[in-house]
C-alpha positions in Angstrom: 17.8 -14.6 -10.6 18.4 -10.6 -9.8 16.6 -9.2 -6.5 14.1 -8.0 -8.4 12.9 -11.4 -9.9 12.5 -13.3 -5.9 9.9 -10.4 -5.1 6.5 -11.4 -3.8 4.0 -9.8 -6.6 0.4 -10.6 -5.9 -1.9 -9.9 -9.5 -5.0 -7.9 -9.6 -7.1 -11.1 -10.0 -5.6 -12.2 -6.6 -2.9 -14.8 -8.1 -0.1 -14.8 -6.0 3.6 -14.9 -8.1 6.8 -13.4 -7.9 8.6 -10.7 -10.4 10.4 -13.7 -11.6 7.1 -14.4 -13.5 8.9 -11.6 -16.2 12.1 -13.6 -16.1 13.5 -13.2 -19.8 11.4 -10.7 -21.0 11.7 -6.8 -21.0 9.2 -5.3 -18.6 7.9 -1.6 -18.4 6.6 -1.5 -14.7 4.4 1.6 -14.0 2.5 2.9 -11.1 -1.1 3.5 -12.3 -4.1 5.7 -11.1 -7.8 5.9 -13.0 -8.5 9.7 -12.0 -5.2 11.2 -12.8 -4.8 13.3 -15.5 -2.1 10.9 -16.9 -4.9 8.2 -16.8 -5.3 8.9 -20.7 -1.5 7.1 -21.1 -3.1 3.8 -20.2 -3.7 4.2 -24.2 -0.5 4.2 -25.3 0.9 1.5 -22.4 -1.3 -0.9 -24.3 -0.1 0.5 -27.6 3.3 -0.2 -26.7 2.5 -3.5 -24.9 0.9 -4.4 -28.2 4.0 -3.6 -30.2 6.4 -5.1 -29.0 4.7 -8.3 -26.9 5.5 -10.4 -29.5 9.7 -9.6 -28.7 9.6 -10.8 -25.3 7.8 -7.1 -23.7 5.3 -6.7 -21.0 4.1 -3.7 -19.3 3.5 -4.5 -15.8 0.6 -1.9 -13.9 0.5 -1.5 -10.4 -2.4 0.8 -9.1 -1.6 3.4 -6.4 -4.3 5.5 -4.2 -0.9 7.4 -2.9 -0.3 10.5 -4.9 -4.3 12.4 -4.3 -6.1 9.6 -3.8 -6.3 9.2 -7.4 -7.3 5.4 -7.3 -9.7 4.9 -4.4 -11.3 2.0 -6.0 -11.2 -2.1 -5.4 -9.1 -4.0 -7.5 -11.8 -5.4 -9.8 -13.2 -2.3 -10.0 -9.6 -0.6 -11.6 -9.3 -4.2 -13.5 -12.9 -3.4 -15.0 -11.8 0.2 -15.6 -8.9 -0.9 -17.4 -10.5 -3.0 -19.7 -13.6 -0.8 -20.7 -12.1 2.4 -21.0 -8.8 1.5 -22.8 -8.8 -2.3 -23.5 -6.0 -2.7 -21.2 -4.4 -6.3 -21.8 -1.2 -6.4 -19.6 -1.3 -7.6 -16.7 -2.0 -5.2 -13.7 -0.5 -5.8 -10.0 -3.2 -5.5 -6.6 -3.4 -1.9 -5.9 -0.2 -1.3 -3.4 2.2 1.3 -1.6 4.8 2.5 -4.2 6.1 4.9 -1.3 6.4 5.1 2.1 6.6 2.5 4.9 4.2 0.4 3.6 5.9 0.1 -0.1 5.9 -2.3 -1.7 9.5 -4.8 -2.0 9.5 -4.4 -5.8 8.9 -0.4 -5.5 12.2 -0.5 -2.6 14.2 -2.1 -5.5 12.6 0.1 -8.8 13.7 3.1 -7.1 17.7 2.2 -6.6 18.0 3.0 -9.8 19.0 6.6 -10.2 19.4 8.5 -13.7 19.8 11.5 -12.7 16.4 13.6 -12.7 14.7 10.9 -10.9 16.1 9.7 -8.1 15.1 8.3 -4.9 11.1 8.1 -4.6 8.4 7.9 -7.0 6.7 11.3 -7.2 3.7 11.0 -8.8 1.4 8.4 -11.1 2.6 7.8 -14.0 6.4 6.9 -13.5 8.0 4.0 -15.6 10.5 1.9 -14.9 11.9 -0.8 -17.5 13.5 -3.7 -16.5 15.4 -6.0 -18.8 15.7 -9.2 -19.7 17.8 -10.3 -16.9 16.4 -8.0 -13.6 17.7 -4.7 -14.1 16.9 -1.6 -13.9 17.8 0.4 -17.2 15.9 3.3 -17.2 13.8 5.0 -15.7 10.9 7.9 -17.1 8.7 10.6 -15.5 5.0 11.0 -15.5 5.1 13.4 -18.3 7.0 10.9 -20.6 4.4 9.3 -22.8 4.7 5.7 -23.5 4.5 6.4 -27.1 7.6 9.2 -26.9 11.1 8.7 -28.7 13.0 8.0 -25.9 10.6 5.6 -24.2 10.5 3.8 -27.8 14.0 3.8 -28.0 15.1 2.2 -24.7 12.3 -0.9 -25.0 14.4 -1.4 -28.4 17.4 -0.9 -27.2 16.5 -3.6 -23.9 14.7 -6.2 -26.3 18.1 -6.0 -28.6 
């Protein structure tokens, strides 16, 4: 078990886990909003989650009100949202803190990972993290990267490999 698989993860429905839940697959963990104008990639996370479930993948939402209090809603309404508006399937974490002194344990251990452009905190909705099959970080992807992008593509390969 890495750090990241012993975190406390509580599930938009309310079910209380852990990251470990993930343990063996290759996870794409991305901080979420519904009135951001990134919301339209919630398309394409389910695209990819759809392409590659079958290989051991999961994309992993967690909803954040912290970057212009672009998710102000309750967690069944953002679940419903999901589901009506882009058939979201994956499972989506209880709106939290990605930043900040309330963040959330799993966001303190996402955002060790450094690559270079990104380091240090998450700046806006949208960033991606993917995690692979054994706990680690292995790369990390700014808002403006589209799930459905080359390099995005390439690295959930490369990670379920």
């Amino acid at each position: 078990m890495t750090a990241l698989h012993s975190i406390p993860l509580t599930l938009i429905d309310g079910t209380d886990t852990d990251f470990g839940c993930f343990k063996g697959q290759v996870v794409l963990v991305v901080n979420v909003a519904s009135q951001c104008g990134f919301t339209p990639q919630y398309a394409g996370l389910e695209a990819l989650h759809n392409k590659f479930r079958d290989r051991g993948f999961q994309v992993l939402g967690v909803p954040c009100n912290q970057f212009a209090g672009q998710e102000p809603a309750a967690d069944a309404e953002i679940a419903a949202f999901c589901e009506r508006n882009f058939g979201v399937t994956f499972p989506l974490a209880a709106k939290t803190d990605v930043r900040g002194k309330n963040q959330h344990p799993l966001y303190a251990e996402l955002t060790k990972f450094r690559n270079g452009f990104l380091p240090g905190l998450v700046k806006w909705n949208f960033e991606k993290f993917l995690v692979n099959r054994d706990g680690e970080v292995v790369a990390r992807f700014a808002p403006t990267v589209e799930p459905d992008s080359p390099e995005v593509i390439e690295a959930v390969e490369a990670a379920l490999s």
